[in-house]
C-alpha positions as CSV (number, residue, x, y, z in Angstrom):
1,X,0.0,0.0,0.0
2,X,2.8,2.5,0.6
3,X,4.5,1.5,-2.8
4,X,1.3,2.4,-4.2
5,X,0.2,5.6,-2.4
6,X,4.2,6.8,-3.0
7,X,3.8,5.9,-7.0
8,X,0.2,8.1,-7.1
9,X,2.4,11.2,-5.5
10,X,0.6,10.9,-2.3
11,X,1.9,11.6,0.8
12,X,1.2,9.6,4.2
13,X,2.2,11.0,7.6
14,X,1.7,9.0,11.0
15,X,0.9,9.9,14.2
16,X,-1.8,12.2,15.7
17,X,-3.6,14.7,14.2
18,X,-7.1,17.1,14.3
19,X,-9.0,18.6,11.7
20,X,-8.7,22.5,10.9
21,X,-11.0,24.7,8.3
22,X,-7.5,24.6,6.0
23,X,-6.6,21.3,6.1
24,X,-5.2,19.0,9.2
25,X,-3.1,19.9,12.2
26,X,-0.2,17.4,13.1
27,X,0.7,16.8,16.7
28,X,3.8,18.6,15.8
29,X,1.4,21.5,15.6
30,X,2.6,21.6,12.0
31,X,-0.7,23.0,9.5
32,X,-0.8,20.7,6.4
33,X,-3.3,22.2,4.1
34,X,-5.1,19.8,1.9
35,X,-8.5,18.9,-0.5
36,X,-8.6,15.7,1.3
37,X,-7.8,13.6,4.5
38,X,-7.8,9.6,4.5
39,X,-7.6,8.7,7.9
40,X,-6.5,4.9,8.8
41,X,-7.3,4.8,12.6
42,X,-7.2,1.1,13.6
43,X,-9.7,-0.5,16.3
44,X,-9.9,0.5,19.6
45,X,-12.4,-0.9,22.2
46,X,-15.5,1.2,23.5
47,X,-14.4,2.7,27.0
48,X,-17.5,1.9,29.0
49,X,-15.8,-1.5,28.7
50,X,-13.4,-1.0,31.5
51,X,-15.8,-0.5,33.8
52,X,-18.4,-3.0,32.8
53,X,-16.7,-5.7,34.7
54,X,-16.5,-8.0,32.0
55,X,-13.2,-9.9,31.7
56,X,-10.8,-7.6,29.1
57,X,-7.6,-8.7,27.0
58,X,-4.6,-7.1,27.4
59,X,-5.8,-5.2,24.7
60,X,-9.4,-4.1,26.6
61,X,-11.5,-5.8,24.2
62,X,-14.2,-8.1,25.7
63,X,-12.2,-11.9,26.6
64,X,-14.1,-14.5,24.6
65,X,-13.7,-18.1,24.6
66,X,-14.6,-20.5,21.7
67,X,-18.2,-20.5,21.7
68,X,-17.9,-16.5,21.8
69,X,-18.6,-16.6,24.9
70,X,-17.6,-13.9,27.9
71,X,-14.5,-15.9,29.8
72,X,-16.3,-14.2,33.2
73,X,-19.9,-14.1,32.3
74,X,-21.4,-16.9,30.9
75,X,-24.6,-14.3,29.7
76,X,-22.6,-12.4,27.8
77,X,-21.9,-13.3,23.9
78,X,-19.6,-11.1,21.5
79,X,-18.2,-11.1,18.5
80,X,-16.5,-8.6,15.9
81,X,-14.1,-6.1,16.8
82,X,-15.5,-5.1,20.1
83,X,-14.2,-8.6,21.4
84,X,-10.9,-10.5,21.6
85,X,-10.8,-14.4,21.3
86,X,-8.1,-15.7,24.4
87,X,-8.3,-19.4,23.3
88,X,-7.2,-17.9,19.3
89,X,-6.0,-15.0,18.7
90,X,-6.4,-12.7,15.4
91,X,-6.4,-9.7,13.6
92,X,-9.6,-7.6,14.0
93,X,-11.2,-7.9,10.3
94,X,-14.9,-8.3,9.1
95,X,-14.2,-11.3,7.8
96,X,-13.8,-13.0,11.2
97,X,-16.9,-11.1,12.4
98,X,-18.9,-12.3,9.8
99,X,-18.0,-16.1,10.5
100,X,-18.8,-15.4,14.0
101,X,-22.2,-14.5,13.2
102,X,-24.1,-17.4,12.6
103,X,-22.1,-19.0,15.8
104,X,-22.9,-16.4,17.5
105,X,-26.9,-16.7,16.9
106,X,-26.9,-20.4,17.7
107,X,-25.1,-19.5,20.9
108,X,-27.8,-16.8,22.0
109,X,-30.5,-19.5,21.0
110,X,-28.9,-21.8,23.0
111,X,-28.3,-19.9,26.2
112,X,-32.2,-18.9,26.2
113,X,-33.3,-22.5,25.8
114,X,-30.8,-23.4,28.7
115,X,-28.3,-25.4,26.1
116,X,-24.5,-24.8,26.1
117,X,-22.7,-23.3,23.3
118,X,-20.9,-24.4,20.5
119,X,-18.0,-24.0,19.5
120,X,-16.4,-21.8,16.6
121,X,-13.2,-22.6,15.2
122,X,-12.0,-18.9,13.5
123,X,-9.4,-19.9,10.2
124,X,-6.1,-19.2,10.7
125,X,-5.6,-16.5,8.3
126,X,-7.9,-14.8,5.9
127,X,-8.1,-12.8,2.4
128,X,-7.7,-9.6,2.9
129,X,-8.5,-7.2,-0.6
130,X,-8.3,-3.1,-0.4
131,X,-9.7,-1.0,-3.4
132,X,-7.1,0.9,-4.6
133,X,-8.9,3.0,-7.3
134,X,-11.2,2.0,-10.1
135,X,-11.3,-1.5,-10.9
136,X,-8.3,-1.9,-8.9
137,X,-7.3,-3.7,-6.0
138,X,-4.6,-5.2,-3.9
139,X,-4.9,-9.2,-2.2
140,X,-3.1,-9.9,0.6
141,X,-3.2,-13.6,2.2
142,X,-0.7,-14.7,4.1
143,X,2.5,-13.3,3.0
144,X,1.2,-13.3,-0.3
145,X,0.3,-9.8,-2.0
146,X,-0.2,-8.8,-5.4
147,X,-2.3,-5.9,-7.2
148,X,-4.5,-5.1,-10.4
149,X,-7.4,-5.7,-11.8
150,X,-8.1,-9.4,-11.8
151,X,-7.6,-8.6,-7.4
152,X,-10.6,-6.1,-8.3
153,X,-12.4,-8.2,-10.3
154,X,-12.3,-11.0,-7.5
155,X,-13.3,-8.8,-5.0
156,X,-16.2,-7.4,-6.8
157,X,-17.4,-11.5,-7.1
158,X,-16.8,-12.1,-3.7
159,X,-18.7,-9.0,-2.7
160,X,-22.0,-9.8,-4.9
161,X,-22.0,-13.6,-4.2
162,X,-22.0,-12.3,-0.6
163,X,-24.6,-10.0,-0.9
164,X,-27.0,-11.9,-3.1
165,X,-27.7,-13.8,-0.3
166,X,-29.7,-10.7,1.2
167,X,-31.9,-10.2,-1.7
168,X,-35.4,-11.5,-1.4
């Protein structure tokens, strides 16, 4: 991505920043004036979480176990970035959210009718694709990357065939 961003002549600064009426203050205090601000900002966990008394990673996400499951309270489920598996650890991405999902629902049906979870084995690593313009894309999987438009193209199929399933 920073090959890319370098080769389209823009330019990527790190660290904190605020928005101004001209453009974006740096935590330097240095003014950069600009048309337009991409801002990459990572996950971060809700803060009433550290006082909910819910058992937190190290991290302060909400500890899960394998059926998604609160490590502290067996009430509580949660899945998606605003919880951490203990048992399996991995990046925060949608795509592990939306494998949860289904898990997750049995689990909630189960817990009501006084069953016990079941388990959910996350992969171990998963496909990431960025849009990098029109009909363009980068893959990532594993240490595997590559760009164009056959990444786009993929993504685009992957994307319909997922939402298809929505459409009544």
């Amino acid at each position: 991505m920073h090959k890319l961003l370098k080769s389209r002549g823009i330019k990527q600064y790190s660290g904190h920043a605020s928005g101004h009426d001209e453009g974006l203050i740096l935590d330097s205090g240095e003014l950069i004036a600009c048309d337009c601000i991409i801002a990459a900002t990572g996950v971060a966990p809700p803060t009433w979480l550290a006082a909910s008394g819910l058992a937190l990673c190290e991290r302060g996400f909400i500890a899960v176990g394998d059926g998604q499951q609160s490590t502290s309270h067996s009430n509580v489920f949660a899945a998606g970035d605003v919880s951490s598996r203990i048992d399996f650890p991995h990046a925060k991405s949608g795509v592990y959210a939306v494998r949860a999902g289904p898990v997750l629902t049995m689990n909630l049906q189960n817990a009501l009718n006084g069953k016990p979870p079941v388990p959910h084995q996350p992969q171990t690593r998963s496909l990431y694709l960025l849009l990098t313009g029109p009909k363009e894309a980068i893959l990532s999987w594993g240490p595997f990357s590559a760009g164009g438009g056959w990444a786009w193209s993929l993504k685009d199929w992957i994307d319909r065939r997922f939402m298809r399933q929505y459409q009544t």
